[in-house]
C-alpha positions in Angstrom: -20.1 -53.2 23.9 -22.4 -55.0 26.2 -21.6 -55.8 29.7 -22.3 -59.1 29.7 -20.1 -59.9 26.1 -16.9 -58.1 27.5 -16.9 -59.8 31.0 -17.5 -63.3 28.8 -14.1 -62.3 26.8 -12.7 -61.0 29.8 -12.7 -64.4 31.4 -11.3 -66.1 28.1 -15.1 -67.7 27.3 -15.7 -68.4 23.7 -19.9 -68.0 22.9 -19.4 -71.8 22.5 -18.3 -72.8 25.9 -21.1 -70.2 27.6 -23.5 -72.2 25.2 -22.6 -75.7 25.6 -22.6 -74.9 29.5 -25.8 -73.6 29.6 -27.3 -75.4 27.3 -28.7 -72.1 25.3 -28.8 -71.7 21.9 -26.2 -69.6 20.4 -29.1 -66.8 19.2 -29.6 -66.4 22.6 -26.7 -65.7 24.1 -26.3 -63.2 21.5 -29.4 -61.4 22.2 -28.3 -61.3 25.9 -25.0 -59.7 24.7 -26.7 -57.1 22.1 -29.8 -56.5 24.5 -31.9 -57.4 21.8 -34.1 -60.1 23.8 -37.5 -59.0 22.8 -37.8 -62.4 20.7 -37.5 -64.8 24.4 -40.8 -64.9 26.4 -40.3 -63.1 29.5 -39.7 -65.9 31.9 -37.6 -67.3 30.1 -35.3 -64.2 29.5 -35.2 -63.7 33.0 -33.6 -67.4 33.8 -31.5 -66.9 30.7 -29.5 -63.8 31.7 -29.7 -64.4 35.6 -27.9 -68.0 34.3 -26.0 -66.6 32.1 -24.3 -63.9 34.6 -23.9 -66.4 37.2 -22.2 -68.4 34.9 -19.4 -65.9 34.0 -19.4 -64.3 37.1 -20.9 -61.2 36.5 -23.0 -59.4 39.7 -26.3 -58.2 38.1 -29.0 -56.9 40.7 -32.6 -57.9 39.9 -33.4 -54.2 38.8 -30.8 -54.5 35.9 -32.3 -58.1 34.9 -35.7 -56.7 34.7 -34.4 -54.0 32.0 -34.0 -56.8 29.9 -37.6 -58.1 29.8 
């Protein structure tokens, strides 16, 4: 399971809570969660995830973001 998916349900989050806040789409955060993010232009990948970790809590250096691009 994906780092970012078990600290989410660690901290009680539903994907709908982490979506609504953030304003992503649901596909996204899923792709996050899976690793799967080949589909978001780079940029944008890289304000989604470091977002998205803030948002739960999660420390992420900028070396693991940049594995996601």
């Amino acid at each position: 399971m994906n780092k970012f998916k078990k600290y989410r349900e660690e901290k009680k989050l539903s994907l709908e809570q982490v979506c609504n806040h953030l304003n992503y789409s649901r596909r996204i955060i899923e792709a996050i969660e899976s690793g799967k993010t080949d589909f978001i232009s780079s940029p944008y990948n890289y304000y989604c995830i470091k977002n998205y970790s803030k948002y739960i809590g999660l420390p992420i250096s900028e070396e693991e973001i940049t594995k996601y691009k």
